[in-house]
C-alpha positions as CSV (number, residue, x, y, z in Angstrom):
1,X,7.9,-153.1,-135.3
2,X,10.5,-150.6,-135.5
3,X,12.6,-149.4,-132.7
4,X,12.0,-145.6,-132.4
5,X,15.0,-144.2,-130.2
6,X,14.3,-140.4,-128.3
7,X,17.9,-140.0,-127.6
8,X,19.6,-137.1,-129.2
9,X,22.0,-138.1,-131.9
10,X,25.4,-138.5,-131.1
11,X,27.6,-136.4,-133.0
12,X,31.5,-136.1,-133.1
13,X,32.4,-133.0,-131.1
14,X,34.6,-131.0,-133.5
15,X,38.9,-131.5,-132.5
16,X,39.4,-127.8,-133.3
17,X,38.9,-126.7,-129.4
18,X,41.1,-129.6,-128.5
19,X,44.1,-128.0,-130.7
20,X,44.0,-125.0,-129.7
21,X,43.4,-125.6,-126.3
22,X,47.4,-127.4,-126.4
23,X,48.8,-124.8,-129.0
24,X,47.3,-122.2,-126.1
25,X,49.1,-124.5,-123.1
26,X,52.4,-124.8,-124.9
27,X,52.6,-121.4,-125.7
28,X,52.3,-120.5,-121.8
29,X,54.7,-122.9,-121.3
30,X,57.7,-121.6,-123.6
31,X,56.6,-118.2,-121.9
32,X,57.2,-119.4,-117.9
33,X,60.4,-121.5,-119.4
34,X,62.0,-118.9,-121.2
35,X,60.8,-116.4,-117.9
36,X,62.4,-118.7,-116.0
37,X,65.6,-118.9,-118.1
38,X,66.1,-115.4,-118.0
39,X,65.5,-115.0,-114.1
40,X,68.3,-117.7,-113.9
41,X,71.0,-115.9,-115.9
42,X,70.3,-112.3,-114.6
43,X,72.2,-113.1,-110.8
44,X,75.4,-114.0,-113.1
45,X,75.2,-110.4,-115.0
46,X,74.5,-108.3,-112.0
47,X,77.7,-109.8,-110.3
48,X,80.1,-109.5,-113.3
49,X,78.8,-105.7,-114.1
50,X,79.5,-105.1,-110.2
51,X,83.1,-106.4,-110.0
52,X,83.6,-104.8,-113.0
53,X,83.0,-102.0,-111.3
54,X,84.9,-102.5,-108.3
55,X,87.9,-103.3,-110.0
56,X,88.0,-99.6,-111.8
């Protein structure tokens, strides 16, 4: 007698998602870091453009 099984199949789920849900993530990511890079190195401008101009 043969075992009949009513379960659904189990199929691989496709790793297409999966990729592009990390290319998506590190793509955010270089956006905050370089966001954050930038915030960093703006203080140091301001000041040298301001004593630039205080020194004229």
């Amino acid at each position: 007698m043969a075992r009949t099984s009513f379960a659904p199949t189990r199929r691989r789920r496709s790793p297409v998602p999966i990729i592009l849900t990390i290319i998506a993530v590190l793509i955010l990511a270089l956006l905050v870091y370089a966001w954050a890079k930038n915030k960093e190195v703006a203080p140091s401008r301001i000041e040298q453009d301001v004593t630039n101009e205080l020194a004229h």
